[in-house]
N, C-alpha and C positions, 0 to 999 in steps of 0.2 A: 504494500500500500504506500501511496506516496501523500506524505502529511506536506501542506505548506506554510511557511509562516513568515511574519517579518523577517527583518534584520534584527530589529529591535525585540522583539521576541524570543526570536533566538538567544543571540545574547544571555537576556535574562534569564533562558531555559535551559543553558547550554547542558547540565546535568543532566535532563531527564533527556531533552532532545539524543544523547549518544544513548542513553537506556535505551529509546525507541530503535532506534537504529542496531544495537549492537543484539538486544535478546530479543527485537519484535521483528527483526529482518525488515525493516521499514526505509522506506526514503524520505529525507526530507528535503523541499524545495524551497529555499530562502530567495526570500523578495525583497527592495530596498527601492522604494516611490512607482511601486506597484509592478515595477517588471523584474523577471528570474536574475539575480545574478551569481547564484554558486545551490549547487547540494551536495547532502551530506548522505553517505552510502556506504553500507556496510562494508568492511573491506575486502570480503571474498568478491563479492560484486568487482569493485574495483578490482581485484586481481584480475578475474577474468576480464572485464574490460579491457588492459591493459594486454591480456595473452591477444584476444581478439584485435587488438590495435598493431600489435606486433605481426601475425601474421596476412594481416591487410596488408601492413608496408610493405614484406617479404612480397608481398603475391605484385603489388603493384610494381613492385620493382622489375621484378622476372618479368614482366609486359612489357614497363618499360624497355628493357635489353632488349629485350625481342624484338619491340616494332623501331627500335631507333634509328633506323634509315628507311622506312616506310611513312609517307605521306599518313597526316593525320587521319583525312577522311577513310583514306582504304585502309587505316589500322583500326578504327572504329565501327567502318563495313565487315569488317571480317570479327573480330570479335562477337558481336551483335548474332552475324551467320551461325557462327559457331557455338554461341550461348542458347538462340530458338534451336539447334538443331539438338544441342544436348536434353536442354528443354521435354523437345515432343521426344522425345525418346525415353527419358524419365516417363512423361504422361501416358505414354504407351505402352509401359511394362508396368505401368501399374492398373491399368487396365486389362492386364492379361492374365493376370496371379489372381 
């Protein structure tokens, strides 16, 4: 669940707000003149966040290399190709089991 509250709130709460977070597996979303500027998330969360940010970079990188002497548009044609075709193919075997 994701709780949201001040800045100012927070603050004042900071105790119970990591209680929420650390034994209720909860998120909270800190506000400051009514829009999001930071939350606070349990730190398995964040780990995994972080694994998953790590191997986005890895994956994007290896793309990068790959199409780095190939024209933007035909590295992003091809991509695209290759992503519907994995795609229906996925959709297709699971249609068949």
């Amino acid at each position: 669940m994701v709780n949201e509250v001040s800045a100012v709130q927070f603050r004042q709460k900071l105790g119970e707000m990591l209680n929420v977070v650390q034994y209720r597996h909860d998120s909270i979303l800190i506000h400051r003149d009514g829009k999001p500027v930071a939350a606070l998330i349990d730190a398995n969360q964040f780990a995994e966040l972080r694994r998953r940010q790590e191997r986005f970079d890895q994956f994007r990188q290896k793309l990068v290399d790959a199409y780095k002497d190939v024209p933007f548009d035909d590295a992003t044609a091809e991509i695209d190709a290759v992503a519907a075709q994995v795609r229906a193919e996925i959709h297709e075997e699971s249609h068949v089991k």
